[in-house]
C-alpha positions in Angstrom: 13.0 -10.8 105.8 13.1 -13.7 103.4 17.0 -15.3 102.9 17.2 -14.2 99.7 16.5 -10.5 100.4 18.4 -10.7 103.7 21.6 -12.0 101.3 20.8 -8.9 99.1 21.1 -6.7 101.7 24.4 -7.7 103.4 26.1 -7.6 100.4 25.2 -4.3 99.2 25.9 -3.2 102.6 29.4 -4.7 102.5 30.6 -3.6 99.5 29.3 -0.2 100.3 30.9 -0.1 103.4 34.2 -1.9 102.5 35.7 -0.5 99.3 37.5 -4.2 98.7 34.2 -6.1 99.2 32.3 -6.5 95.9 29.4 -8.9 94.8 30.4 -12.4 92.6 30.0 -15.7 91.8 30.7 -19.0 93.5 29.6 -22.2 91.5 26.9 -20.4 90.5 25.5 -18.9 93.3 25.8 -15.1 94.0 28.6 -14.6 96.5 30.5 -11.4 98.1 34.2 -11.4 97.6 37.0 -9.4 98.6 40.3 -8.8 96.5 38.6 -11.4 94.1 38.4 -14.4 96.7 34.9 -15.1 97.8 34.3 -15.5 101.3 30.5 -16.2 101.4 27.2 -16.9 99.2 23.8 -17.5 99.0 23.1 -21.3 98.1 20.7 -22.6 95.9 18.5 -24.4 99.0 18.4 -20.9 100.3 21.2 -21.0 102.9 24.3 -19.6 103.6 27.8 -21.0 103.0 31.0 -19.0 104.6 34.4 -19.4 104.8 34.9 -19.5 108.4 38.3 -21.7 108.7 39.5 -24.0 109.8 39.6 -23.1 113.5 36.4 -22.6 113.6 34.0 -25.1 115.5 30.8 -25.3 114.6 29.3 -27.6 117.7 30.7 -24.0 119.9 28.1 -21.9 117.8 24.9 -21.0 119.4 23.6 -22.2 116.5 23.4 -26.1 116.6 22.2 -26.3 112.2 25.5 -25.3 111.3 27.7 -27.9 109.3 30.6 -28.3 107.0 30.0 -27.6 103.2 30.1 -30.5 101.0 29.1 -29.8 98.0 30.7 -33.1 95.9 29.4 -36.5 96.1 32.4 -38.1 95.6 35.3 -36.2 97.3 35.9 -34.6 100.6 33.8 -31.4 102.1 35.5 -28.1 101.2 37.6 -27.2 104.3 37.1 -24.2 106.2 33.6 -23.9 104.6 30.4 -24.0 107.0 26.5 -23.9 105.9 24.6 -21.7 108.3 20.7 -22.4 107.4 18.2 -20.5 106.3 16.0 -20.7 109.6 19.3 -19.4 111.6 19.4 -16.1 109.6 19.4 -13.8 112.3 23.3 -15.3 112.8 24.3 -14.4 109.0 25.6 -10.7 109.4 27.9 -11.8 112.3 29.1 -14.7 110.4 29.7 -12.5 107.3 31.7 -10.4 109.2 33.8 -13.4 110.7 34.4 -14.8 106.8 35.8 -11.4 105.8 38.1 -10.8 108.0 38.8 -14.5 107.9 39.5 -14.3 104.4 41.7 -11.1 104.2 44.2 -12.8 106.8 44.6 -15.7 104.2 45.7 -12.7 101.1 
């Protein structure tokens, strides 16, 4: 399954599953949100970006592509934010899962 597809799916799976989980927008990507804070989305390179906190340590994934987000050129990455690539897709539903409840402790 392509990225883009894969992205598709786990968000209309989410916000099927999870009443509080709905599809959005994140600097104009398509994201998934819940209670109106988005906690991943789909990047325009074709990876994912999730809100993993700031515990979290990417060089302890099994996944050695992950990185912090850093989306500006001039400022600091966004904290709490990693990029999971494209080509380590088959780690996006577990991640998801980690950003959500991730991101209902901080409401």
């Amino acid at each position: 399954m392509e990225g883009k597809a894969l992205f598709e799916k786990i968000t209309t799976d989410y916000s099927t599953k999870y009443p509080d989980v709905q599809p959005g927008k994140m600097m104009s990507s398509q994201a998934i949100k819940v209670k109106d804070k988005v906690f991943a989305f789909f990047s325009k390179n074709g990876d994912m970006v999730f809100r993993l906190g700031k515990d979290f340590d990417p060089d302890t994934s099994e996944s050695k592509g992950i990185h912090v987000f850093n989306p500006f050129k001039n400022k600091g990455s966004l904290s709490g934010w990693f990029v999971v690539p494209e080509q380590e897709k088959r780690l996006w539903e577990s991640y998801t899962h980690q950003a959500l409840e991730n991101t209902r402790k901080l409401n």
